[in-house]
N, C-alpha and C positions, 0 to 999 in steps of 0.2 A: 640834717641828713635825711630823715624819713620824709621829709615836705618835698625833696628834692627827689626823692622817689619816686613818690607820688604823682608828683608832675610828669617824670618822665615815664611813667608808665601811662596816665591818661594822655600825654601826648604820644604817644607809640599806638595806643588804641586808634586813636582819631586818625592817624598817617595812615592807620592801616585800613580804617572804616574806607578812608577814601580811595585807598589802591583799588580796594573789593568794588567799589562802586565804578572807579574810571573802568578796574577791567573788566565790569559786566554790562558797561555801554557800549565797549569792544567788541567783547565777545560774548554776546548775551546768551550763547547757545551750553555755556560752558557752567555755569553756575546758575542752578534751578534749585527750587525750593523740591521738601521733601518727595511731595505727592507726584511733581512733575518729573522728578530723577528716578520714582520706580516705575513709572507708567514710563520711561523711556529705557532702561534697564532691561524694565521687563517683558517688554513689545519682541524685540528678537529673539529673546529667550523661546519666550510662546512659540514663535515661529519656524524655529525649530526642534521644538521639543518632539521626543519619538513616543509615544507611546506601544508599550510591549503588548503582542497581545500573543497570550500562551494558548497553544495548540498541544493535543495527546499525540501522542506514538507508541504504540506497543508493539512488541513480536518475541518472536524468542531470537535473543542473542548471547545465549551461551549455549552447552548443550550440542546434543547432534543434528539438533537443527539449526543452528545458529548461521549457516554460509545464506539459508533462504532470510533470515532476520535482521542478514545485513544488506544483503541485493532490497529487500523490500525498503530497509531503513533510507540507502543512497539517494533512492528515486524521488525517496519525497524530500531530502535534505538538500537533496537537486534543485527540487522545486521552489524549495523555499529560499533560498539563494538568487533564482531568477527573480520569485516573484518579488524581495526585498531590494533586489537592485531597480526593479522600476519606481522607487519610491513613493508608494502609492497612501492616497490620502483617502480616511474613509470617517465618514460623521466631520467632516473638519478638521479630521486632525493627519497630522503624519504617524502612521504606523508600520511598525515592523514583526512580524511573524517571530515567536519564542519560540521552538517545540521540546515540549517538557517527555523527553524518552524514557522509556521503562522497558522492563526485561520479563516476559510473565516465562519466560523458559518451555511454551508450548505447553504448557501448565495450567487447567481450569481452575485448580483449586487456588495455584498464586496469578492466573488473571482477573481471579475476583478482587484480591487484595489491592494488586496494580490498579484496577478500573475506579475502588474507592478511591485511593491515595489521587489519581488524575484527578478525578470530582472536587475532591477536598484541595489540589490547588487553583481550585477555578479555569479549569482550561474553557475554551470557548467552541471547541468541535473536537473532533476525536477521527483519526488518523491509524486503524488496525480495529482489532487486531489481525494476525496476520492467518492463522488456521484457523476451522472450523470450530474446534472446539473452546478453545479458549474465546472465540468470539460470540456465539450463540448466545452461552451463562453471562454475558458481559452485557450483553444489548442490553438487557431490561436495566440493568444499574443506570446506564447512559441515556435511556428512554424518560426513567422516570426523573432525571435531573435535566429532561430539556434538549440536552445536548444530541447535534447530528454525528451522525458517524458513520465512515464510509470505509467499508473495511475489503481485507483483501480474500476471503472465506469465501468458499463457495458452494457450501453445502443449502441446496436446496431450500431447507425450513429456517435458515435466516433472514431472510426477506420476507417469510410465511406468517411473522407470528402478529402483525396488525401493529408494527409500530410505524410512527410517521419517521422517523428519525436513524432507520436502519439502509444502507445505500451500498452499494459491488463497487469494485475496482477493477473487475473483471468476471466473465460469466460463470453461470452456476455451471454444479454439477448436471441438473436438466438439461441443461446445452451441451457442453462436452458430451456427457455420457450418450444420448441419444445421436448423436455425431459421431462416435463412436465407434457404437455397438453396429448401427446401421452399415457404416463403412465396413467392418470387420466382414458382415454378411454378404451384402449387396456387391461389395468391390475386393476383397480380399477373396471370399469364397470360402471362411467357415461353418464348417455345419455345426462342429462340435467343440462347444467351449466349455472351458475349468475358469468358476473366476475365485479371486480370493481377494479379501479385502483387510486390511490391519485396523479393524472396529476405532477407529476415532471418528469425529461424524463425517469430515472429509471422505476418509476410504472408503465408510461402506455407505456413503452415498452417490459416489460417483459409479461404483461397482453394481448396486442395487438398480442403477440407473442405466448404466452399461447390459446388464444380464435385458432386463426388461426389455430395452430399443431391440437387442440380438434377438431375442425369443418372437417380437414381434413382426422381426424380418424373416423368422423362419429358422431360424437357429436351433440346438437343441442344451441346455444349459446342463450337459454332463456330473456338472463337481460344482458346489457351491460352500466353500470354506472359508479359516477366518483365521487371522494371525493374532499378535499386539504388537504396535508401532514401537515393542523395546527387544524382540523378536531378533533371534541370529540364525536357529536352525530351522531350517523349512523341511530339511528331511520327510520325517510322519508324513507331513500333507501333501508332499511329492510322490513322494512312493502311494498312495493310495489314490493320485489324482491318474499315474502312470497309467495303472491300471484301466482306467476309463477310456482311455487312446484318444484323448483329445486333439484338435486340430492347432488349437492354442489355448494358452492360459493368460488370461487377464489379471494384470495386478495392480491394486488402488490402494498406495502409501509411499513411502518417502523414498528418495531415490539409493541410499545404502541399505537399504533391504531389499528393494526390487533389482539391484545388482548380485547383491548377495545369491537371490533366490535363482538370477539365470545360471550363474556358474556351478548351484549345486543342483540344477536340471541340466545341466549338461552333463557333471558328474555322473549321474543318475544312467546317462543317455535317454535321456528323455527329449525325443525328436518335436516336437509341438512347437511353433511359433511363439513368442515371447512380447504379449501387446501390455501397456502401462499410460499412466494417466499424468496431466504435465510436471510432475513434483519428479519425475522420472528423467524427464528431458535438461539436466547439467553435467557439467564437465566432472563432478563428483563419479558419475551413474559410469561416464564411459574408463574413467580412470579405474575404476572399482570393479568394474565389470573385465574390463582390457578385452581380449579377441571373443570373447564369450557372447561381446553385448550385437556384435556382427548381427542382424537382419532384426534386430529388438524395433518394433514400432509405435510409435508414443503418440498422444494425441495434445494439444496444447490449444490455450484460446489464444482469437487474433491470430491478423498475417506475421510471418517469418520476419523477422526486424528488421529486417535490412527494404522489405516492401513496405513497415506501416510509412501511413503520409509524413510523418518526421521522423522515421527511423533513424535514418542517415545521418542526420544531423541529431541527434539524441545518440547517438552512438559517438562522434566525437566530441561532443560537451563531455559525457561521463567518464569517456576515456582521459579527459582532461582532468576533470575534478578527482577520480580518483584511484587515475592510473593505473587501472584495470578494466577488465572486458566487462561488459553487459551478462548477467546470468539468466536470470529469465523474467523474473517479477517486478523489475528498474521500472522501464515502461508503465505500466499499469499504477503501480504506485504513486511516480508523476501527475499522471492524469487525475488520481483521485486526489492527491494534491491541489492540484491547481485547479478542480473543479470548488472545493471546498475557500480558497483565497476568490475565486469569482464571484462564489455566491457571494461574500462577505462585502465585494467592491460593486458588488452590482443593487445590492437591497444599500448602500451608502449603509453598513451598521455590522460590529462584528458582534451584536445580542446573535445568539441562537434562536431565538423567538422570531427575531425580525428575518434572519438571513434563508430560514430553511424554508420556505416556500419558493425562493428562487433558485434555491440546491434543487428543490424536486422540478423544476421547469428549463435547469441548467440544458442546454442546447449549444456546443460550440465548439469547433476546430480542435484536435488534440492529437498527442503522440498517435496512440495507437488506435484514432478512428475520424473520419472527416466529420461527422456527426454522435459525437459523444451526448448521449441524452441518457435519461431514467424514465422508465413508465411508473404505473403509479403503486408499483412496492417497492420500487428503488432498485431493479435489477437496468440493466443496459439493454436499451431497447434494440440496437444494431450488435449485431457479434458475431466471429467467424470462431471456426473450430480448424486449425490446420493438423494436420499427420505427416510425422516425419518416420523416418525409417535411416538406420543406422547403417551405412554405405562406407565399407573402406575405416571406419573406425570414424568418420563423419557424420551430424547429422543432414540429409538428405531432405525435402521436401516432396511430398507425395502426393498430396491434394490439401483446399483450403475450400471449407464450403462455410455457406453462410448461414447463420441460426437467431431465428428469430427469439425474444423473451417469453420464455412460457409462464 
């Protein structure tokens, strides 16, 4: 019995050696030795494998700033959406844009935290932060890891401090504010301004920049005060600013307090015009505001969105994506978006080392400018300053002049 076994299994082997053989004369493509089935496995694999490559995003998104920490977030989430769906290959490989989001809450002391934590996941450029202040404390963390960053701040001495690796989304406060102040003089016709600013380096940069351009036009800077961006009664500083009979008061900080502050100068009856800087110019300011915000005139960079060269069409992409209107910082955020995905396709390499000489040389078509470029501290070399003026409970456009990078 076991002999008969035996047989019948060495003869089942043999029937079978030969099936293996007749069917790999057949079908020779079908049965390969080891080395040749992972080198065939693993051929398409490779070709399309995605590699991630993680990008920063910071802003405040919780908190009473949170409506600007989501507009800025869209625009580049926008971005990254476009730029992923052109499936773009870089070093050889196919990649895809991660962006690793954080909340620093408009917060210096937790966007230090945030700016570690980005570092320590290896992101490969950085994407905010979104205010002055959280951004400034932040550069040098990002400077000394290498990493580019092109943030949405616009306070003057962040592009000032000699890093290679600090870049705008939009112009400083030296461009607004001197755009300005100028208009206020020149084209409005005040002599006598109150300005006040809510000390983060935003306000009283754009304010200190504002007074300066007016005084240089001949102005006379009446009241020079100063709030905190957590601030609800302006009373005190109204009522003493009353007194000076200014022609208008300039205000540089957020736009629920620069709402706040018209309706309790009207309260006041305090007759003076009402001018503010573009953190001012949302649906927030005129909600908050309601009949009070009537002749308030706000200054904002770039043209009115519906004239930048892709306005239009940036306006029903976003409306698409995320079924709601444009607020003010969408735009700009894109753009520094997809300035940051160029450099990376254009040096073929998403190293930081390799890609940021082509970030500083980036030259090219975009939302909000036909020549999007950086000079060599990284501010926007073309940039317009528009003034709207609040018509009917609308905003109005007043004029759009152009500012070079100082």
């Amino acid at each position: 019995m076991q002999h008969a076994l035996t047989w019948s299994k060495t003869h089942f082997l043999r029937r079978l050696a030969t099936a293996i053989a007749c069917a790999g004369a057949i079908l020779p493509n079908v049965f390969l030795s080891a080395d040749a089935y992972a080198k065939n496995v693993q051929a398409p694999a490779l070709a399309t494998a995605i590699e991630h490559v993680k990008i920063g995003v910071a802003a405040p998104l919780t908190g009473p700033e949170a409506h600007y920490g989501q507009d800025f977030q869209n625009g580049i989430v926008l971005a990254t959406q476009h730029f992923n769906a052109s499936h773009p290959r870089i070093g050889g490989r196919n990649i895809q844009i991660e962006l690793d989001i954080a909340d620093d809450q408009a917060n210096p002391r937790v966007a230090k935290i945030v700016a570690q934590k980005l570092i320590d996941d290896g992101i490969k450029g950085m994407l905010g932060h979104f205010n002055s202040g959280t951004t400034i404390p932040t550069s040098r963390d990002y400077a000394q890891a290498g990493i580019p960053q092109i943030a949405m701040a616009t306070a003057a001495s962040y592009t000032q401090q000699g890093f290679k690796t600090t870049f705008r989304m939009m112009t400083s406060d030296a461009q607004q504010g001197r755009v300005a102040g100028e208009y206020a003089v020149n084209t409005l016709g005040f002599k006598r301004i109150a300005v006040i600013d809510d000390r983060t380096a935003y306000g009283q940069g754009l304010a200190d920049e504002f007074a300066r351009a007016a005084q240089h036009a001949g102005a006379q800077i009446v009241a020079r005060q100063f709030t905190s961006d957590q601030a609800t009664n302006f009373m005190a500083i109204l009522t003493n600013i009353k007194a000076r009979q200014p022609d208008v008061i300039f205000y540089s900080g957020a736009d629920r307090q620069a709402a706040s502050m018209v309706k309790q100068m009207r309260s006041l009856g305090l007759k003076a015009a009402f001018m503010a800087g573009d953190m001012a110019k949302t649906p927030a300011f005129l909600k908050i505001a309601g009949a009070d915000a009537e002749g308030v005139i706000v200054s904002l960079a770039g043209l009115p969105l519906q004239d930048m060269p892709l306005g239009k069409s940036f306006i029903a992409q976003y409306k698409a994506a995320f079924h709601e209107d444009v607020q003010v910082y969408a735009p700009y955020s894109y753009d520094g978006a997809m300035a940051l995905f160029h450099a990376m396709q254009n040096a073929d390499s998403t190293e930081p080392a390799r890609y940021l000489p082509f970030l500083a040389k980036m030259h090219r078509a975009s939302i909000t400018s036909k020549a999007f470029a950086y000079d060599k501290n990284g501010n926007l070399k073309e940039a317009r300053i528009t003034l709207y003026k609040i018509v009917n409970g609308q905003w109005q456009t007043l004029s759009s002049v152009a500012s070079q990078a100082l």
